[in-house]
Structure formats: C-alpha cells, structure tokens
C-alpha positions in Angstrom: 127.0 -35.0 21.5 127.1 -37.7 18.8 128.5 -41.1 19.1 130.2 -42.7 15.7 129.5 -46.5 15.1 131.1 -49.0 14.8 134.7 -48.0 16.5 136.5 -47.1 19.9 136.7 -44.2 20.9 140.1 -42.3 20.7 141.4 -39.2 20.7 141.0 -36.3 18.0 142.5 -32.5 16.6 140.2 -31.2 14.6 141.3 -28.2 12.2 138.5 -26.4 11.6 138.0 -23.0 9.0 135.4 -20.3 10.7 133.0 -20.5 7.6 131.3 -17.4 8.9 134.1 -14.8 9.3 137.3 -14.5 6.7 140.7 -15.6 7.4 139.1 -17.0 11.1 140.6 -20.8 12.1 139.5 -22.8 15.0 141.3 -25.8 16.5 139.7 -28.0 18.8 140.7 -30.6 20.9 138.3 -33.1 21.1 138.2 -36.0 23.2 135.9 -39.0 22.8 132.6 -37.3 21.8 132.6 -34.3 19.8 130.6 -30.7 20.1 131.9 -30.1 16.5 132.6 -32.2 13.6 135.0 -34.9 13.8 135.3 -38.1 12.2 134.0 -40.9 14.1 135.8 -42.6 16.5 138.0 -45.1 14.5 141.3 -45.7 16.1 142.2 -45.0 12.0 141.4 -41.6 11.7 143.3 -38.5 13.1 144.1 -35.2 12.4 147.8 -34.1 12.7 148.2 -30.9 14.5 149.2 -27.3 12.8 152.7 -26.1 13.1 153.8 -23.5 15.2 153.6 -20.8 12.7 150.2 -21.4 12.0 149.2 -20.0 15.4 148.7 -16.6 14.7 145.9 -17.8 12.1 144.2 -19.5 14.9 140.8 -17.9 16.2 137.2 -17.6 15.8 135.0 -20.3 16.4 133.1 -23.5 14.1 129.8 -22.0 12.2 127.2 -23.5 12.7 126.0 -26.2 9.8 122.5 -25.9 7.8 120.5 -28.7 6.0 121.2 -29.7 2.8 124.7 -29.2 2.5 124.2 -25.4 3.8 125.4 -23.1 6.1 123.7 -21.5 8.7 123.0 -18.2 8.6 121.2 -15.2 9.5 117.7 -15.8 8.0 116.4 -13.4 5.6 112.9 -12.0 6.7 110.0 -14.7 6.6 112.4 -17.6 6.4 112.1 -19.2 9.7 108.6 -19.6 9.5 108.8 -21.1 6.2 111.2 -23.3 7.6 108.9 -23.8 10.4 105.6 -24.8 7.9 107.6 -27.2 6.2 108.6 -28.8 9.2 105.3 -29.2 10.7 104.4 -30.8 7.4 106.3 -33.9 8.5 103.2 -36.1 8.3 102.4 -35.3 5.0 105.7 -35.7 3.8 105.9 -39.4 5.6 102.4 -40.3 4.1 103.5 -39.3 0.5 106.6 -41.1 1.4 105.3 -44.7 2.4 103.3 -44.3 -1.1 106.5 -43.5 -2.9 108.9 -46.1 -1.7 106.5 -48.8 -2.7 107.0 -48.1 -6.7 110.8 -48.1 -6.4 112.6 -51.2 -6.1 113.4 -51.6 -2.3 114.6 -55.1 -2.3 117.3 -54.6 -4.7 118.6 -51.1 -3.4 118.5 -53.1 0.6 120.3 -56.0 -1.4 123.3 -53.3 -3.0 123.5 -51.6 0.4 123.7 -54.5 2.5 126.7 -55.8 0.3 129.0 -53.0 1.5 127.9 -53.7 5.3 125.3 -51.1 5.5 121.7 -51.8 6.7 118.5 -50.1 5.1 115.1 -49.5 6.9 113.0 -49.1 3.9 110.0 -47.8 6.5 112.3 -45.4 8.2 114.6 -44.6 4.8 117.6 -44.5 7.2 120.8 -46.4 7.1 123.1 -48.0 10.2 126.1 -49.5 10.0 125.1 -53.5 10.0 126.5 -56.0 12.3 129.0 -57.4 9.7 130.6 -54.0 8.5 134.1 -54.9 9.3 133.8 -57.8 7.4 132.4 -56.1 4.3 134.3 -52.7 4.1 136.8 -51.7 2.1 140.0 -51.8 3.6 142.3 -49.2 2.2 145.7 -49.5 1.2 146.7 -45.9 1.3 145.8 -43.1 3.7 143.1 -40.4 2.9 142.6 -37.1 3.5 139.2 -35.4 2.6 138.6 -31.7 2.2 134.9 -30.3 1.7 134.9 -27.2 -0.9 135.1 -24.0 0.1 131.8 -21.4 0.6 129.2 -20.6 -2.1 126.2 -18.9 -2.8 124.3 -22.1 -3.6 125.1 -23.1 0.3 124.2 -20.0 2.3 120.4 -19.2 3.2 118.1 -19.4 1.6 119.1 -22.7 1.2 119.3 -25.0 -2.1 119.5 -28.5 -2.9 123.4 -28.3 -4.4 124.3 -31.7 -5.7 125.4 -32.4 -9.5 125.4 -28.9 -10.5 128.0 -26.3 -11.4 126.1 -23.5 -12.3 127.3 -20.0 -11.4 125.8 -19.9 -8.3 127.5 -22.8 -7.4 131.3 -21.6 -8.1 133.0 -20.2 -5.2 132.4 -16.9 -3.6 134.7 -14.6 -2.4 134.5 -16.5 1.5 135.0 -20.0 -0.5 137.8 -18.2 -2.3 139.4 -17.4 1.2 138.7 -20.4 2.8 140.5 -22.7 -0.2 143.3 -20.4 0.2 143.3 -21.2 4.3 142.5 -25.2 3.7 145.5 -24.4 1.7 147.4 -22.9 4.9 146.7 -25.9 6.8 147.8 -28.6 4.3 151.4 -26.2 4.0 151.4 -26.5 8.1 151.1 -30.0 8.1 153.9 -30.9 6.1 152.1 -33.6 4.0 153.6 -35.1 0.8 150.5 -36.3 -1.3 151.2 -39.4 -3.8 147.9 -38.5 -5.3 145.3 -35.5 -6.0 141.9 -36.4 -7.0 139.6 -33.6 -7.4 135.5 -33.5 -7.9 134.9 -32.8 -11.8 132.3 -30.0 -10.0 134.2 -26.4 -9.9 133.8 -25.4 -6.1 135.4 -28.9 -5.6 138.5 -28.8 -7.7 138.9 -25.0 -7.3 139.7 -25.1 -3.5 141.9 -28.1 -4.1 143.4 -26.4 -7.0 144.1 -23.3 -4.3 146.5 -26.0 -2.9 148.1 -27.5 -6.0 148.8 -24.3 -7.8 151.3 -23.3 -4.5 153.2 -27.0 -5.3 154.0 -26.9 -8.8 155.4 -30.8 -8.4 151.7 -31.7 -7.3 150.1 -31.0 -11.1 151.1 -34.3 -12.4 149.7 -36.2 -9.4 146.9 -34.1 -9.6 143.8 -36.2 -11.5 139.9 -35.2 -11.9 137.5 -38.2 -11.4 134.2 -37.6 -12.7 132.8 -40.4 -10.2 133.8 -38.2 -7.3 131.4 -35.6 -7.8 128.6 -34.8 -5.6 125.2 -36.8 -5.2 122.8 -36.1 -8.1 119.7 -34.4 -6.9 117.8 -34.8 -10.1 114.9 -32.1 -10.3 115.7 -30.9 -7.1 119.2 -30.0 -8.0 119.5 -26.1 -7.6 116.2 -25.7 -5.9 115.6 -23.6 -2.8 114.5 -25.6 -0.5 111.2 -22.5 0.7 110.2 -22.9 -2.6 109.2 -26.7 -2.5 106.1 -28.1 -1.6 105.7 -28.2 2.5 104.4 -31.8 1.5 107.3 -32.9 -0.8 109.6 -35.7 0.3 112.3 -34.0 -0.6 112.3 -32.6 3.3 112.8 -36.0 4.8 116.2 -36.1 3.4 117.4 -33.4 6.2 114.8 -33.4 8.5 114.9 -37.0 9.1 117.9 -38.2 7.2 116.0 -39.9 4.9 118.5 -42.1 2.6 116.0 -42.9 0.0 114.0 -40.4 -0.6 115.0 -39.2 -4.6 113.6 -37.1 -7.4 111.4 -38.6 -10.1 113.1 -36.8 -12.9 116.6 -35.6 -14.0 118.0 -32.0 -13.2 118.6 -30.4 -16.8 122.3 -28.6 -17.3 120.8 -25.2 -18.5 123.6 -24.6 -21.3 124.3 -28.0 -22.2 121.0 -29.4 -21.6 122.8 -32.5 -20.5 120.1 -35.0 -18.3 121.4 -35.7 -14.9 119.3 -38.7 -13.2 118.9 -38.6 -9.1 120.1 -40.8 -6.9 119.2 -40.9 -3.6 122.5 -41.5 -0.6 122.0 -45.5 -0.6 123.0 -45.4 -4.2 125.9 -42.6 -3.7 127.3 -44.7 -0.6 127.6 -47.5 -3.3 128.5 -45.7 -5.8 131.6 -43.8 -3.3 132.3 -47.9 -2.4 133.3 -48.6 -6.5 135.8 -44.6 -5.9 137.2 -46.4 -2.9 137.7 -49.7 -4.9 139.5 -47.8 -7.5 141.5 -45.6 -5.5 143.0 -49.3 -3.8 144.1 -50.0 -7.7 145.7 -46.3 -8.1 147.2 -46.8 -4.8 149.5 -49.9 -6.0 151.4 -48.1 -8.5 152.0 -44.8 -6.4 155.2 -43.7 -5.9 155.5 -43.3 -2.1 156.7 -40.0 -1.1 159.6 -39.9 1.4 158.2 -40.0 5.0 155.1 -41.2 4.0 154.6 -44.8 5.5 152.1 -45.9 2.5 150.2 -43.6 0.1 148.7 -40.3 0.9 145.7 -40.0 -1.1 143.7 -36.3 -0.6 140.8 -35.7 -2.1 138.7 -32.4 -2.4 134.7 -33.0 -2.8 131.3 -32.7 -0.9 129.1 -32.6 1.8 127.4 -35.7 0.5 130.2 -37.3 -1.2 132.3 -36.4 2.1 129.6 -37.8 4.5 129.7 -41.7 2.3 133.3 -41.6 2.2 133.2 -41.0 6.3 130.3 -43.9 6.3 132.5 -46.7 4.3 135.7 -45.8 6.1 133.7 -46.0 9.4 133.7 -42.9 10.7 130.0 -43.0 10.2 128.2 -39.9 12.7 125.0 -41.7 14.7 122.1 -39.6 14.8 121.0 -38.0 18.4 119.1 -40.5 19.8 118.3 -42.6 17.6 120.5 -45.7 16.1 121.3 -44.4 12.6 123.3 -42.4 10.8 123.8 -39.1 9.9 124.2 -37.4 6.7 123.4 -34.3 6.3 123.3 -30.9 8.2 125.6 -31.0 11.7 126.7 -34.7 10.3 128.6 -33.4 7.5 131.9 -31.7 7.6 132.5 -28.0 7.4 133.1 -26.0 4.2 136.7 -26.4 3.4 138.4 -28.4 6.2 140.8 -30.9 6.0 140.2 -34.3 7.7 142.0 -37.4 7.5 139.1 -40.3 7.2 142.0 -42.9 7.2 145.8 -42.9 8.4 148.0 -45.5 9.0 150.7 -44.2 12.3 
C-alpha cells in the first residue's frame, strides 16, 4: 500500500516482532509493495530469512503502528475523541503554521537538505526525494543493519512525544524487555558476524542491543555508543502527551501530515541534570543522520572483516525517527499514500525492535 522512491522494486522477508503479544513473531513475505513495513524497494536492501529452528517462534501477527513513534493500542476512555478534536483542528494548526515558518530560516534549512539530495516544500513542510538523490547520497562502504528499540511506556497510548529523553518512562518495559531478547533470537538465527556495534546513547536503544551483545561476549569490544545516534530532539515537546497539547499547536502536523519542519521553540529540560536539549525538527535530523553515515564510511575502513562477511557488517540499535532518516539517506525512503512525499512517522516507521537490513551488498 506504499510505494518507496527512488528504486526498483524487488523482493523482500521481513522479520517482524508481534509488539502487542509476548514472545509472538511474524514473518512476511512481501513482494513488491508492502501491507507491513519494509524497507523501500532498493535492489540494496534485504532481509535474510530465519533458520529452521526459529520456526517454532513464528506466529502472531504485525501491531499496528501509532503517531509519534507510538504504538497503537486499545484507547483508554475519552481518547479517541481527543484524538478526533485535534484532528479536526488541522486548519488552525496550518494557519499557525504558515505564520511560524516565516521567522525560521527556510532558505538555509532547503539549502542543507537539498545538499544530501532531499527536496523541502517549505508551504507543505514535507520532504521528497529530489531528482538528483543518487548523485548526492552517501554511498556506503559496509552493510547495515538497523534495529528499532524494544517497547516502552513512553510509546503506548496515551501517546507522548519520545525523542531525546531517557527518563524512566522511557526505559524499557517488561514487553521491550522481551522483545530485545527476541530481536536477539533473530540476529542468533541469522548467523551474522557484526564488524561493528553502535548503540543510541538513549537507554531503550542500547538496552535492546545490549540484549544481543551480552549473549556474544566477543561482540563487547566492537560494541561503541555514539551520542550522535540518538533520537530527534523534540525540545519542549519532548515527553509530552500528545491529548494534553493544544488542538491548535503545530506540533500535530508532524504526524498528521508529516510535517518535516515543524519544531519546538524552546529546549526540553533533563529533570535531574537540568541539562538544555534544543529541538530540531526531521530536515535537520536527516542531516544530521547524513554526518553518522559519513562517519560510519571512516569506521568502516579500519574494520576487521569478519569471516564470511563480504565487506563490513555494521548494526545499529536506535529510533523510530533516527530509523526512519537512516531508511531516507540509504533510499529506502516510504512515499506517503497518495501523495508524492515521504513518510516518517506513524505506519512509515519500523516496528518496535525488528531487525532490518537498510543496506547489503550480496
């Protein structure tokens, strides 16, 4: 039901963890288009199939994916029709909006994104892939694996804004647990021999890769945390519910309409250290992902190539937001439903927890 720009289209097994029910795996092969998540349809990007004894851990099927990074859910009483208000206050929000974006400075954000191949409607606040993407992109030198964290409170309903945080409600919870210990389960089926580790600086990120790590005890010294991996900074809406913000707040064109621009006007504040974290809006974190992929070219050259790897195997365990730029700048970029741009954020991300190879060399 989505079409990925700009790419073939190929084949695809996508191993997918039931976020809604313990222990609960799904694999789906998809073909072409997808009715779950898979990476676009770069001839790059595939996912290798589980082993036979995996099997018996097969069942259930994908949950279904909530705004904002979240999962959907059974709503708690009154939530749909707050949900529903804020919706219909789409026009507000878009009015407030084109008042907004002409204080921030458009031309130079357009100018940043366009140098990595990515076009910016400043009108719209969407992104597209431009016409000379190829040209521009980063071509990677290794293979890489992404892997979503695992389940936590700060992603269930009702939902929050969870970007640059690691409060305690952000930490894993006791389905997150389980689910890094499955994401685990699949890496062991697949036989891979990671060169390289690199974990989000953010807990539920590091934790569920840690899940995997802690079972290899050869993987610790290839194991690094990058701080510039972490999740997209939300500012003042970091940690927010989402029913709680004002039906008129711009902050709802960032899932509703896959707003790229939209960003808070002041920092979110670490409640024990009190450290200031500024927002950025998903223009800024696809540039900012560009420099991770940049560096991880450099880490790549002096990497130790495991035996029957063809050239590096990089994974790395992060985001929904992180996850959905890292997809964009390897090209595996999610179009939205009618409509010519991309995705980002609720069924464009990838599930809690899953494995996916963005790039792979054959």
């Amino acid at each position: 039901h989505t079409k990925s720009c700009p790419a073939s289209s190929s084949s695809y097994v996508v191993l997918l963890l039931n976020t809604m029910t313990r222990h609960a795996l799904l694999v789906a092969s998809l073909v072409g288009t997808a009715s779950a998540w898979t990476p676009g349809s770069s001839s790059r990007s595939t996912m290798r199939r589980l082993s036979p004894r995996m099997a018996p851990k097969m069942a259930g099927a994908a949950a279904a994916i909530g705004g904002v990074g979240g999962i959907g859910v059974k709503s708690e009483e009154g939530l749909d029709e707050r949900y529903a208000a804020i919706n219909s206050g789409q026009a507000a929000q878009q009015a407030n909006y084109d008042a907004w974006v002409k204080t921030i400075d458009g031309p130079g954000m357009t100018a940043a994104a366009a140098a990595i191949g990515i076009d910016v409607n400043l009108e719209e606040g969407s992104v597209s892939y431009a016409a000379d993407f190829e040209s521009k992109r980063t071509p990677l030198d290794f293979d890489l694996l992404y892997c979503r964290h695992g389940k936590t409170t700060g992603n269930t309903e009702p939902r929050v804004y969870q970007g640059f945080v690691d409060e305690p409600s952000n930490a894993l919870n006791e389905i997150g647990l389980q689910q890094a210990e499955d994401a685990a389960d699949l890496l062991d089926g697949m036989g891979l021999s990671p060169d390289l580790i690199v974990l989000s600086p953010l807990s539920r990120a590091a934790e569920t890769g840690r899940a995997y790590v802690r079972r290899h005890p050869e993987l610790e010294a290839k194991t690094e945390v990058w701080d510039d991996t972490a999740e997209q900074q939300f500012g003042v809406w970091d940690n927010m519910m989402v029913k709680d913000l004002e039906d008129d707040n711009i902050c709802h064109l960032f899932y509703l309409t896959q707003n790229a621009v939209v960003k808070a006007d002041g920092p979110y504040v670490d409640p024990s250290s009190k450290q200031e974290i500024p927002s950025e809006n998903f223009v800024e974190l696809l540039v900012r992902m560009n420099k991770v992929l940049i560096k991880l070219n450099e880490k790549a050259k002096d990497l130790e190539v495991s035996a029957g790897n063809k050239r590096p195997l990089i994974c790395m365990y992060g985001h929904s937001m992180a996850g959905a730029a890292i997809s964009v700048l390897t090209g595996n970029g999610k179009q939205v439903d009618g409509r010519s741009c991309l995705g980002f954020d609720g069924k464009y991300i990838m599930p809690n927890a899953t494995p996916v190879f963005l790039e792979r060399k054959e």
